[in-house]
C-alpha angles and dihedrals in degrees: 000000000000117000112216097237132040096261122179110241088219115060136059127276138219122197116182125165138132120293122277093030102115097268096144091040087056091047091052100052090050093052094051095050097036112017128242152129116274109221125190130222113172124116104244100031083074089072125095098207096055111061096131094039101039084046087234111190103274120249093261089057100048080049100063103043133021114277118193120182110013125119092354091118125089117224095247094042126113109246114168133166084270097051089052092046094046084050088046091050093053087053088050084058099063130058107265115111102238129227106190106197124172139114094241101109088189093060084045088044093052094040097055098022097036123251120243115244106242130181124247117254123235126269089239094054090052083058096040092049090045089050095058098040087057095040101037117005152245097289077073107057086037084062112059085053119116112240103241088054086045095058096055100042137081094253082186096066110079088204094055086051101040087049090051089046093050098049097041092052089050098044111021099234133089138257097249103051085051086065100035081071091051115149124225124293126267091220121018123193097255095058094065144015116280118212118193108178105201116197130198103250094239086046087051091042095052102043084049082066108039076047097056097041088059083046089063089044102053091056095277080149101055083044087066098036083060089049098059100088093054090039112147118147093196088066118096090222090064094054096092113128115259097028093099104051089046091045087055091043098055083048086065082246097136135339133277093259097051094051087049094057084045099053091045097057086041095063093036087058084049093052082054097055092041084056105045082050091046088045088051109032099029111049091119084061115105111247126235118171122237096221092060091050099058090041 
């Protein structure tokens, strides 16, 4: 079986792109010519409860090559960057030749750049934080930033604020000064082979729906339906895409098709912010395009 890049044999690999790319097929056909453990390192294939909607790799899969990472965390469990760093560094550290593959830039950032140890926030801030964004906004957490910590991070993603806000009210300092103390990294560019797979917007927006379509089909819906009685969109577990819109759907608050359609605008806006991070963070990857791994 080719692969579609000269890749040695002997050091570790990345592959990041947007979701729906190929990414797992790619994985997978690396581990069959060369060997390796496929280790994930996207957001939401951490969780146990999601295997249809996070398109975690299927149980046939899992069963013919080695699979780290993927479905260990409960959906009520913590699972930061950190957590999923501590849990990479323990699989560096065996034999087995890694092959990291996900669409979360951050998990991909703090692998190759370091990551700052910072501590963990208290339960009761999480509360108090969670309180004011739902009672007054945003604007309110945004602005008791300090304004080195406001101009790196996403100030339109209500997790990235409210995580700047927790730990600079429990630690008095600000995000920002936390990274900027950031220690080397556990596994630097230079040290692996970086894959970026890059994908045409009409050839990504295509294969999401055909995707989603083979979601429903594959019981997506009676994954969410399991999922009711746990159903708490605050949680990070419930944030695959998708969830949502089918949650809604089994309310009564809107039909099938319409959570289809949701659900697939939903994950086309993701695959745009996966990309704008890829374009800025990831320029040194080396660069496949999706189309010429699906030909």
């Amino acid at each position: 079986m080719s692969l579609p890049v000269d890749i040695p044999a002997d050091r570790p690999i990345l592959i990041a792109g947007p979701t729906a790319s190929g990414k797992s097929a790619l994985a997978m056909r690396i581990a069959r010519t060369q060997g390796g453990v496929i280790v994930n390192a996207d957001a939401l294939q951490v969780y146990e409860n999601w295997r249809i909607l996070s398109a975690r790799p299927s149980v046939a899969d899992e069963a013919a090559v080695p699979h780290c990472l993927y479905g260990h965390v409960g959906p009520r469990a913590p699972y930061s960057t950190g957590h999923w760093l501590r849990d990479v560094a323990a699989i560096l550290q065996t034999p087995a030749r890694p092959i990291i593959i996900g669409g979360t830039g951050l998990y991909f950032t703090a692998l190759t750049e370091g990551l700052a140890d910072v501590p963990t926030p208290p339960a009761s801030l999480r509360a108090e934080a969670d309180h004011l964004l739902a009672t007054q906004g945003l604007s309110t957490l945004l602005d008791a930033l300090d304004p080195l910590t406001r101009s790196r991070i996403d100030t339109r993603n209500p997790m990235r604020v409210q995580r700047a806000w927790e730990v600079q009210r429990a630690t008095g300092r600000g995000l920002a000064a936390w990274q900027d103390d950031t220690p080397p990294p556990l596994l630097p560019l230079h040290a692996c082979t970086p894959l970026l797979i890059t994908a045409d917007k009409e050839w990504l927006t295509a294969r999401i729906a055909r995707r989603f379509d083979m979601m429903l089909a594959a019981g997506a819906l009676d994954e969410a339906r399991a999922n009711l009685p746990l159903w708490d969109p605050a949680l990070p577990s419930m944030k695959a895409i998708g969830a949502p819109e089918l949650v809604a759907h089994l309310r009564g608050e809107m039909t099938l098709d319409q959570a289809r359609e949701a659900a697939t605008i939903a994950t086309r806006q993701y695959a745009k912010r996966q990309r704008t991070w890829f374009r800025a963070r990831m320029r040194a990857w080396h660069p496949i395009a999706a189309e010429t791994l699906t030909a």
